[in-house]
C-alpha positions in Angstrom: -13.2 -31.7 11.9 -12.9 -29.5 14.8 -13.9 -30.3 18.5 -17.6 -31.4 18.6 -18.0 -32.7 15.2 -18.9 -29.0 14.1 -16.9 -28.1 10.5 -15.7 -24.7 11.0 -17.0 -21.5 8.4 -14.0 -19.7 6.8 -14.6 -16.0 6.5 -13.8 -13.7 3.2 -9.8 -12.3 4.9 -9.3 -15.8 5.9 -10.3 -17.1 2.2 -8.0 -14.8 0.9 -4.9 -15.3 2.6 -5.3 -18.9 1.2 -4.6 -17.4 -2.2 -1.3 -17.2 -2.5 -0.5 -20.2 -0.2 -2.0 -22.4 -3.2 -0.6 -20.4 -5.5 3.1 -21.1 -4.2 1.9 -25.1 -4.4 1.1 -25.4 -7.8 4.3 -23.2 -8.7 6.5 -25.3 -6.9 4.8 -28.5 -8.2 5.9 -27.1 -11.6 2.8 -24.9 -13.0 3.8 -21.5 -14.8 2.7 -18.3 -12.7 -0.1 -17.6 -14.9 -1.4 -21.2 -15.0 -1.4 -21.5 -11.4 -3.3 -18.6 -10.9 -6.0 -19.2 -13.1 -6.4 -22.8 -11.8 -6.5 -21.1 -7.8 -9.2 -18.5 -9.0 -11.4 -21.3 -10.7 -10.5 -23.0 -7.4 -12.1 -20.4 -5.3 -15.2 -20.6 -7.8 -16.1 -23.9 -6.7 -15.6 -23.5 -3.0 -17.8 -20.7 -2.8 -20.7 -22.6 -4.6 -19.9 -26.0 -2.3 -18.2 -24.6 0.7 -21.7 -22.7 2.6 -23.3 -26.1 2.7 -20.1 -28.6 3.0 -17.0 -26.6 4.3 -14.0 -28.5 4.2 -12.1 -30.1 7.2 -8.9 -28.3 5.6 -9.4 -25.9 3.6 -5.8 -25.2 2.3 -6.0 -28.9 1.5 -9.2 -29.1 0.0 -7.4 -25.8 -2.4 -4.8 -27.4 -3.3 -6.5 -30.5 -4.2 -9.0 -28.9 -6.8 -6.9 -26.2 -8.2 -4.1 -28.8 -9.0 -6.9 -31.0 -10.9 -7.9 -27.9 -12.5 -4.4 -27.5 -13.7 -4.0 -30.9 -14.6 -6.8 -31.0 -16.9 -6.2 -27.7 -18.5 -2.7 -28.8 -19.2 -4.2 -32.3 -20.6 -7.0 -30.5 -22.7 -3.9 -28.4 -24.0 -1.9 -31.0 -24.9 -5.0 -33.0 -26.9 -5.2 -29.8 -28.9 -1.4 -29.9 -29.5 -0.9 -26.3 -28.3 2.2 -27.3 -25.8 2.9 -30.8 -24.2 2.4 -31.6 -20.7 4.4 -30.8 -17.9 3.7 -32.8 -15.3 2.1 -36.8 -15.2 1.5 -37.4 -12.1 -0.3 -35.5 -9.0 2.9 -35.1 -6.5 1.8 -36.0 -3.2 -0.3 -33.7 -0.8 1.9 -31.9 2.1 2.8 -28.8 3.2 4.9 -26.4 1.2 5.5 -23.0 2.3 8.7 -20.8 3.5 9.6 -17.4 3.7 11.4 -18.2 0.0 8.3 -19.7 -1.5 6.0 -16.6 -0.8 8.8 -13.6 -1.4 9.4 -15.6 -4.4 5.4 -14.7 -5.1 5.9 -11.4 -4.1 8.2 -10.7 -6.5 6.6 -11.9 -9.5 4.0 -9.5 -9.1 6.6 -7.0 -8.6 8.2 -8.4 -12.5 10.0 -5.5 -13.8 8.4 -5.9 -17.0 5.3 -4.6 -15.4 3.8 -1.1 -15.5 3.1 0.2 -11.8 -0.8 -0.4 -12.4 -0.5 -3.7 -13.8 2.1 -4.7 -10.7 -0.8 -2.8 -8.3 -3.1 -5.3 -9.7 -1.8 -8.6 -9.9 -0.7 -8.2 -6.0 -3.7 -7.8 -4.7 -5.3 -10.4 -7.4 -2.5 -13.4 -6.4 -0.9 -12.1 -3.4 -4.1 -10.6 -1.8 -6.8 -12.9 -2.6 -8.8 -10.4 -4.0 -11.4 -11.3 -6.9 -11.3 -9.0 -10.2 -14.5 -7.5 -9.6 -13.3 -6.1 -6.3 -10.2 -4.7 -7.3 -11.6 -2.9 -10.4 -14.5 -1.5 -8.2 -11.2 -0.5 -5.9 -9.9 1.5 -8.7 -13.3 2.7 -10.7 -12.8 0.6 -13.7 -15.0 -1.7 -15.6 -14.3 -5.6 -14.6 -13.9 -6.3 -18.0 -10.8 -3.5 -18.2 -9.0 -4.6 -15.1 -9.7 -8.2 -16.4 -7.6 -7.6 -19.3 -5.0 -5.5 -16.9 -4.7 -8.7 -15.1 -4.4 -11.2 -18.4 -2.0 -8.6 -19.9 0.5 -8.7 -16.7 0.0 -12.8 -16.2 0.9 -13.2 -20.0 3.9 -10.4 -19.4 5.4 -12.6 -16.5 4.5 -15.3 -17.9 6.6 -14.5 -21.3 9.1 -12.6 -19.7 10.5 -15.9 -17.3 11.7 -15.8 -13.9 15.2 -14.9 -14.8 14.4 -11.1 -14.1 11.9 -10.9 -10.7 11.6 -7.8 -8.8 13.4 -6.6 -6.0 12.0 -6.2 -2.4 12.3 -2.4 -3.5 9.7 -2.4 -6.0 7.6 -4.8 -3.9 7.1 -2.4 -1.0 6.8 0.4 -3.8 3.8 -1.5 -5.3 2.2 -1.9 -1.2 2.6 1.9 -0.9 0.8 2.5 -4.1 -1.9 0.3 -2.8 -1.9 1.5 0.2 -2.4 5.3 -1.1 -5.7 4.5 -3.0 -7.1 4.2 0.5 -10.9 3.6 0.2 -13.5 2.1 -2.1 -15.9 0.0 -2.9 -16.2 -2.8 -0.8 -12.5 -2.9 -0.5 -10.1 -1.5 2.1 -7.4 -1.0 -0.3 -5.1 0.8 2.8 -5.8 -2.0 5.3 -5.1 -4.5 2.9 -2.0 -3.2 2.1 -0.7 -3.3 6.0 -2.2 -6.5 6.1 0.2 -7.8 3.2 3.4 -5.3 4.7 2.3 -7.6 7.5 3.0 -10.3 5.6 5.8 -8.8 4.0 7.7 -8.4 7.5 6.9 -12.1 8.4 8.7 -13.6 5.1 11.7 -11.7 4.9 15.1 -13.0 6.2 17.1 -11.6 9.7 19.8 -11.0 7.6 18.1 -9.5 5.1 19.4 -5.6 4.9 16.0 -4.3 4.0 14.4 -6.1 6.5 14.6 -2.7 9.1 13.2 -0.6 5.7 10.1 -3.6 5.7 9.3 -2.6 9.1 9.6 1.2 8.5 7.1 0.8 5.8 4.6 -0.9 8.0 4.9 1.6 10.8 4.5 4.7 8.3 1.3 3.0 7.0 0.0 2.3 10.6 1.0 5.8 11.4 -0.8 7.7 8.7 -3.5 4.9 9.1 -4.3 5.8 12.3 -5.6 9.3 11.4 -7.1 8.3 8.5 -11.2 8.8 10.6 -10.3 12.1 10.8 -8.6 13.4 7.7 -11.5 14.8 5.7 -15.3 15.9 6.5 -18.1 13.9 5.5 -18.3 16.1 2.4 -15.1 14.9 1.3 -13.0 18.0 2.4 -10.1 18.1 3.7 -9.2 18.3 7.2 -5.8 19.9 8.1 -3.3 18.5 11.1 -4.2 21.2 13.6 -8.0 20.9 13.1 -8.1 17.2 13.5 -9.8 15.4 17.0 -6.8 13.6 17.5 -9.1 11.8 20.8 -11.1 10.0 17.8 -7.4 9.0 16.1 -6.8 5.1 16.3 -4.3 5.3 19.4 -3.5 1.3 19.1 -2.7 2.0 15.6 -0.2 4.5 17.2 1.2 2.6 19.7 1.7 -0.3 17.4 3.3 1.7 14.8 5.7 3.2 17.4 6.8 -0.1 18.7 7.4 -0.9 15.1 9.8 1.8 14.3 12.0 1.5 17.4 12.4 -1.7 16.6 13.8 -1.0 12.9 15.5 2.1 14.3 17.3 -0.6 16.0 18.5 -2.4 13.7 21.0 0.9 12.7 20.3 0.7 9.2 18.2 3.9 8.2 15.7 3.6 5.1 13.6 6.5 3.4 10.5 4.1 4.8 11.9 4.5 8.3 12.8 8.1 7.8 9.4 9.1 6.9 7.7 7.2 9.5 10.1 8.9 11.8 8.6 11.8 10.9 5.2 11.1 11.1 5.8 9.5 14.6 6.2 12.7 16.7 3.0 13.9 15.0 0.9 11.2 15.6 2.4 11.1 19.2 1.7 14.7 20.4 -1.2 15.2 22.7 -2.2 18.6 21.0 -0.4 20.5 18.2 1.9 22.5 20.1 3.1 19.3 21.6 4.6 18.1 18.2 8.5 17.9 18.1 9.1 19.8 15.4 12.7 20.5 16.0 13.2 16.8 16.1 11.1 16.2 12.7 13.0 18.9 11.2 16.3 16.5 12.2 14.6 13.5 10.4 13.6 15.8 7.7 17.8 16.3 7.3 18.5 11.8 7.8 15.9 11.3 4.9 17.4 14.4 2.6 20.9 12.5 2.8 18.5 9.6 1.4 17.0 11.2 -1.1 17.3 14.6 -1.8 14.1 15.3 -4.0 11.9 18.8 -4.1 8.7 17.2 -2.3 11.5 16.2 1.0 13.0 20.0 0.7 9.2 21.4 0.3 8.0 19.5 3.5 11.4 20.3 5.5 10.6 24.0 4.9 6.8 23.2 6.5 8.7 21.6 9.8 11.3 24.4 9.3 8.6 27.0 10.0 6.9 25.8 12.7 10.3 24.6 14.5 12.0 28.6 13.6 9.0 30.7 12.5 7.8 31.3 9.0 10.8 33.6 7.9 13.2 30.5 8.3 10.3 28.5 6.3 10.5 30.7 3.7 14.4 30.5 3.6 13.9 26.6 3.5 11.3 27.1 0.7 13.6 29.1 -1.6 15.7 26.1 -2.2 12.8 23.9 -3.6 11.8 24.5 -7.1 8.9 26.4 -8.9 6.6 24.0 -9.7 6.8 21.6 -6.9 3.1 19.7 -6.4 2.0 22.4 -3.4 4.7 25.1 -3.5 2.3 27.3 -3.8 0.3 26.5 -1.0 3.3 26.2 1.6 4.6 29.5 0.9 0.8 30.4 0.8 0.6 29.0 4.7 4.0 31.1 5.4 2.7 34.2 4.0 0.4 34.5 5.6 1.8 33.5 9.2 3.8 37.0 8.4 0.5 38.8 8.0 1.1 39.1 4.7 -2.5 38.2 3.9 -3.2 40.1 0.5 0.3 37.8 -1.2 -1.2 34.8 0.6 -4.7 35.0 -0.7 -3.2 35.2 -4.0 -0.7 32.0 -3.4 -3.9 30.5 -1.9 -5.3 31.0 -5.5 -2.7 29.7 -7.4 -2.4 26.8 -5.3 -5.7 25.9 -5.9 -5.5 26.2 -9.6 -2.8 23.6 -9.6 -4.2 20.9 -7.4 -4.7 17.7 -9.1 -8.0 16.8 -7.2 -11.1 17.9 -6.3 -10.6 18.1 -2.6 -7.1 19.8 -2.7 -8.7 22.4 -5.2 -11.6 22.9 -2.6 -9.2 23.3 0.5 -7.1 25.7 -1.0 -10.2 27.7 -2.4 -11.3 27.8 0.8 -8.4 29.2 2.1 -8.2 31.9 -0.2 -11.8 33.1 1.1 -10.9 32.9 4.9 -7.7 35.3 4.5 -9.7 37.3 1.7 -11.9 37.9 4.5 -9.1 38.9 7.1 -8.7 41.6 4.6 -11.9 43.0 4.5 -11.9 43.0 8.4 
């Protein structure tokens, strides 16, 4: 009861940062993943009928409490039926159980190696981000009924597959940057939710944890790129480029928070690709105006993260910083080294073209790049593109 006699309400991003708290409970008290889950989620069921007209004193409490009866009389109702025999007899006492061990351990469940990406995607934000199947699958466009299965399919795979095998913090903060990617829709934030659970992340894991620094790196290049996210396309859905952007309507706590961040895993003197990139995208999101960005100094991160990994998309966007730090002839240099075919060759030798004036080869670049986008709003940029220098021609 809090101060007054007044029960406080629990909002929906409190609710469901319960989740997995209760989750870790009824693992530890000896339920399988997959049981405890489905006890939690009938769990949250009944507090949303009861909880608007009787809310709890504690709601973790009051959680716990029902999902582990929930258990217990599945398990029961299982055993009657002969199907396995039951686990556990007794209801352990209530009290607290967490730990940075408990909710990793969570983490990387979801993260099971069994798992496809997708089905990993979905089962973090289902036990580790609260979220309800209806809004994840409206998240991703789906049916409910498809990701429902998605869901069943990975519970039963981690479920079957033991604990023997978990993922690695690796694929965990591979599976956050996949959620955090999808960005936008339906009544989900998918991007803020998956800084809210790198948040999370960064709380849980160890000081002497090696990847700890690469945790933090992660969070900073999502609160980088987050920052911008108000004005990275038009209200049609277009895209907006760097240097058209009104960086005064950019999110400049965002910034500041995501800069703090970095130096901080910087720091540590144990460079990541996660801290890499978000040393990159720091000078960028730090410049006052365009010709204010550091690109000399990107184009030095751009050389840390290629002794990282040394992959054609890193050597395509080295050649961008290359020419705007030396001037397009050095870009092009840069680009000769990354191979036909790269996702957006085309369109970076396309930009560096036409700095050159060589308007007639980058209208036809513009063209190609456009033909090979993989979405709508690419393929309508570059098309666009192609007009504009078409009509430089014709001037």
């Amino acid at each position: 009861m809090t101060e007054g006699g007044a029960r406080r309400s629990i909002d929906d991003v409190e609710l469901r940062s319960l989740v997995p708290q209760v989750i870790r409970v009824l693992v530890r008290r000896g339920a399988d993943f997959a049981s405890a889950e489905d006890a939690v989620q009938e769990a949250l069921v009944r507090a949303l009928r009861t909880w608007p007209t009787s809310p709890p004193d504690e709601p973790r409490a009051w959680l716990v409490t029902v999902a582990w009866r929930v258990h217990l009389d599945t398990v029961r109702a299982e055993r009657a039926r002969g199907d396995r025999e039951e686990r556990v007899e007794i209801e352990p006492p209530p009290g607290e159980v967490s730990g940075s061990d408990d909710s990793l351990r969570l983490h990387f469940l979801c993260a099971h190696p069994d798992l496809t990406p997708s089905s990993a995607v979905a089962l973090t934000l289902r036990a580790v981000g609260g979220l309800t199947t209806r809004q994840i699958a409206e998240a991703y466009l789906v049916p409910e009924a498809t990701m429902a299965q998605r869901i069943s399919r990975a519970k039963r795979t981690v479920a079957e597959a033991g604990l023997e095998r978990l993922g690695d913090l690796r694929t965990v903060m591979r599976v956050l940057y996949l959620v955090f990617n999808e960005g936008y829709s339906g009544d989900v934030d998918l991007a803020a939710e998956a800084i809210r659970l790198t948040r999370q992340l960064t709380e849980v894991v160890g000081d002497d944890d090696d990847q700890r620094p690469e945790v933090h790196g992660l969070l900073a290049l999502m609160l980088l790129h987050h920052a911008r996210r108000a004005t990275r396309t038009r209200v049609d859905g277009s895209i907006v480029p760097l240097a058209e952007q009104d960086r005064a309507r950019w999110d400049h706590d965002l910034i500041a928070e995501g800069v703090v961040v970095l130096q901080a895993a910087l720091g540590r003197d144990r460079l990541g690709e996660d801290q890499a990139q978000a040393a990159i995208a720091a000078p960028h999101a730090d410049a006052t105006a365009v010709g204010g960005n550091a690109w000399v100094q990107i184009v030095e991160w751009y050389d840390e993260l290629l002794a990282i990994t040394d992959t054609p998309i890193v050597r395509l966007n080295r050649a961008v910083a290359v020419g705007q730090a030396d001037g397009p002839d050095a870009g092009l240099a840069a680009l000769a080294g990354v191979p036909e075919g790269t996702a957006r060759r085309a369109a970076v030798a396309a930009h560096l073209h036409e700095r050159r004036g060589e308007f007639g080869l980058a209208a036809r670049l513009y063209v190609q790049a456009a033909q090979e986008a993989t979405n709508a709003a690419e393929r309508d940029h570059q098309t666009r593109q192609a007009a504009r220098v078409n009509q430089l021609l014709r001037e």
